[in-house]
N, C-alpha and C positions, 0 to 999 in steps of 0.2 A: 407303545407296544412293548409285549414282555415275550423272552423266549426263553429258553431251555437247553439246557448241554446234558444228555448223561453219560455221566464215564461210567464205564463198566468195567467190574472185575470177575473173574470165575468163570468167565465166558468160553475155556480152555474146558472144561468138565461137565458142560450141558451140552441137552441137544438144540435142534433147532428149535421144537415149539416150545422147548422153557426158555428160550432167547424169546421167542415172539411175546410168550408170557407178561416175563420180565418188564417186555419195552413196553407190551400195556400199561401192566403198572405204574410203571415210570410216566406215559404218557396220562394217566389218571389225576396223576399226586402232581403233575406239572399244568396240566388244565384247572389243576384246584387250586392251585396259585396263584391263577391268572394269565397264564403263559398264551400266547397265540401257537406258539410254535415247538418243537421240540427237535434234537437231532440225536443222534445216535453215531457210534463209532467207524470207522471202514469195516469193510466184510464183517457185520455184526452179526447178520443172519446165517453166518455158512462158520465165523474164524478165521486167518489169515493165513499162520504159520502149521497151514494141515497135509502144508505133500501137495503136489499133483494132482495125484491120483484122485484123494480126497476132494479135493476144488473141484475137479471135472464130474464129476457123481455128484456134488453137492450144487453147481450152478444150474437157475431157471431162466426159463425165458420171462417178458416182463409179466407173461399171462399166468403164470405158476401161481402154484398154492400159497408159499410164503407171502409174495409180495399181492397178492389178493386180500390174504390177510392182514398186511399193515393198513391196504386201502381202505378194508373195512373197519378196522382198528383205529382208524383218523376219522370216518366216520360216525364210529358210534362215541366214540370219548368227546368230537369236537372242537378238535387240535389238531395243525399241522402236521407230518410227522418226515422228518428224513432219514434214512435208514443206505448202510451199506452193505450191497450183498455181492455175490458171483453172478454175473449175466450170460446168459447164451443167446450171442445174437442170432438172427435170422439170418446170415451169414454163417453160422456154426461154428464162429468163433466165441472164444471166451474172453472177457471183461471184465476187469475190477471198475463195480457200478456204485453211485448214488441216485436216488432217486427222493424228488419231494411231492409228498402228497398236501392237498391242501384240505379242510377241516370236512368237508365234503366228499372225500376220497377218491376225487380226481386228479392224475398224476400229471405234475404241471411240470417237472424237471426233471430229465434225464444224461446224466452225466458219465460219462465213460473216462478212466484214469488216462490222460496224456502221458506225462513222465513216469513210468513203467522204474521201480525200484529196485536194480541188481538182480540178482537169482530167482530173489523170492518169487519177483513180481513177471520177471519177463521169461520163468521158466510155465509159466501157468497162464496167462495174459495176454492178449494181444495190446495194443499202443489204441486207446482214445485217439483220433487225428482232425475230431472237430472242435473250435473253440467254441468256449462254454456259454451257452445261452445267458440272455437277460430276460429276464419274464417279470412282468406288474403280478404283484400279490399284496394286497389287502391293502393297497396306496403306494409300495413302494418297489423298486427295481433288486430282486434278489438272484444270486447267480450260486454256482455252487463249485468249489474243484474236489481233488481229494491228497489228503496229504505231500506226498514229492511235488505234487503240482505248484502247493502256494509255494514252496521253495527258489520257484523262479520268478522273477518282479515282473517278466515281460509277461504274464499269463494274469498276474492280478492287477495288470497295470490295463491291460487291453480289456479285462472288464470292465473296470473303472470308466475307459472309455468311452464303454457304453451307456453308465450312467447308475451304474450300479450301488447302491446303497447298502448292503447286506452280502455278505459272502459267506458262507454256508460250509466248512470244512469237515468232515466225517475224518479221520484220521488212524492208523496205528504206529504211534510214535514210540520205538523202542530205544532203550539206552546203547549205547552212549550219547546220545542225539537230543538230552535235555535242554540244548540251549535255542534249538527252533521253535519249541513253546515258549521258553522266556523272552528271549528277545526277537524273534525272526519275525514269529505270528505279528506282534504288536508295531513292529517298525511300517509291515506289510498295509495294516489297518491306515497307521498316519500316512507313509507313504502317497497313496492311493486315495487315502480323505473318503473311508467307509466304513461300517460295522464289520466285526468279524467273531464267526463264531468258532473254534477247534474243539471238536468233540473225540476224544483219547478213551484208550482204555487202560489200565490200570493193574493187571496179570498178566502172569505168566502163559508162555504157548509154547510147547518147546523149547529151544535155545534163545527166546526173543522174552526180554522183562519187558510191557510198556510200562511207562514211564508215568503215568496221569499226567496234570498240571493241564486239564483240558483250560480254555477260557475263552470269556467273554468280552469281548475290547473295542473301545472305540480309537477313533484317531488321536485323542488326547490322554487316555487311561484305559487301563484294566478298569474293566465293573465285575468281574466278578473270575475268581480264579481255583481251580479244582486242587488240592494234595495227592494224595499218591492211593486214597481211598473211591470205593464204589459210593456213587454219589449221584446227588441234579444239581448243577447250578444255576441259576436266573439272573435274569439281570432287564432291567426297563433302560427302554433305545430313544434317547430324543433324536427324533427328526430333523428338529427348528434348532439346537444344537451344532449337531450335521450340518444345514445348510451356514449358519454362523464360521464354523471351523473350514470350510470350504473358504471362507473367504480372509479368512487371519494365515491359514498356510492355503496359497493358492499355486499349490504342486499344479494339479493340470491345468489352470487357468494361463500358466506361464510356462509351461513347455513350449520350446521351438524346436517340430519334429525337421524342420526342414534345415535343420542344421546337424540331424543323425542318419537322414532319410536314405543315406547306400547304406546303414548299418548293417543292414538284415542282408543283404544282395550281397555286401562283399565278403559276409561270414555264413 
């Protein structure tokens, strides 16, 4: 299996349907590579660092036009596509969303941001409060967070648990914060004995530089890693690999929860 990161830049001075544009493109030249899949950055359809105001005028619900559009977009190119936008739930509340579609344009994941980032996130956002699905896709168990989220072990550890193979990160990771791409992501992947993908962008939005360095990682290495440029990167995911490495670092195989088991209860 082969997938896809694109980091984007300039994303600060388009609107939305040359974002959608864009991500076709991108999904074009990444299916002509061979890719199954492809991912895209946090709020790539809306921007992150745009106000309020801006967020709440720009968020759909999952039936809206944008994200119709990506369905059809994953459709006709014949690639997976993940993308992250602003949601308004059927509650009327607002969401930092990911969502994956699969080459068919049916919407197999829908992920809402749990860890809510400082001002930015929790002046516009409501809090995700369900843990993140596993869902079978194309053979394998893929799950999805978004940025602050992988930062916590107990949220990519509890996927893991479920038997997860592929974690799917949509991200905007801005400076000062370059060392959760370098080392955090990657620890994350061995840790937990899974693929992972961090998909960044790479401009300015306001007061916020991201940072690039999006990547593609297995438990054992980097396979493939983004600079500070608008870009795709690919990378081919052994399975039979995976299950090997499962067994040389056997993190969950040798866990004894029953020896943390009031962790959570007494904190």
């Amino acid at each position: 299996m082969k997938i896809a990161v694109y980091q984007s830049g300039q994303d600060a001075v388009i609107d939305k349907p040359t974002r959608i544009a864009n991500l076709a493109r991108r999904a074009r030249e990444a299916r002509d590579a061979g890719a199954d899949l492809i991912i895209a950055p946090e709020m790539y359809l809306t921007g992150y660092n745009i106000g309020r105001a801006a967020i709440l005028a720009e968020s759909e619900k999952l039936s809206g036009d944008s994200l119709t559009a990506v369905s059809r977009m994953a459709r006709e190119t014949g690639i997976a596509i993940v993308v992250g936008f602003g949601e308004l739930g059927d509650d009327g509340r607002n969401y930092n969303a990911c969502a994956l579609f699969d080459k068919t344009g049916k919407r197999r994941l829908l992920h809402r941001k749990i860890q809510l980032f400082g001002d930015l996130d929790r002046s516009c956002f409501a809090p995700g409060n369900n843990l993140p699905l596993v869902v079978d896709w194309n053979g394998i168990k893929v799950s999805m967070l978004i940025c602050y989220d992988v930062e916590f072990p107990e949220l990519v550890r509890s996927i893991a648990l479920k038997g997860c193979d592929l974690l799917l990160v949509p991200t905007a990771q801005m400076a000062p914060f370059d060392r959760v791409a370098e080392m955090m992501v990657p620890i994350r992947a061995m840790e937990s004995q899974m693929f992972l993908a961090y998909a960044n962008r790479c401009d300015q939005e306001g007061d916020l530089d991201y940072v690039g360095k999006s990547v593609i990682c297995s438990p054992w290495s980097d396979l493939a890693r983004a600079g500070g440029e608008d870009c795709l990167i690919l990378a081919d995911l052994d399975f039979d690999a995976l299950k090997k490495s499962r067994t040389e670092f056997p993190y969950l195989a040798d866990r004894r929860p029953e020896s943390y088991a009031g962790l959570l209860d007494e904190n």
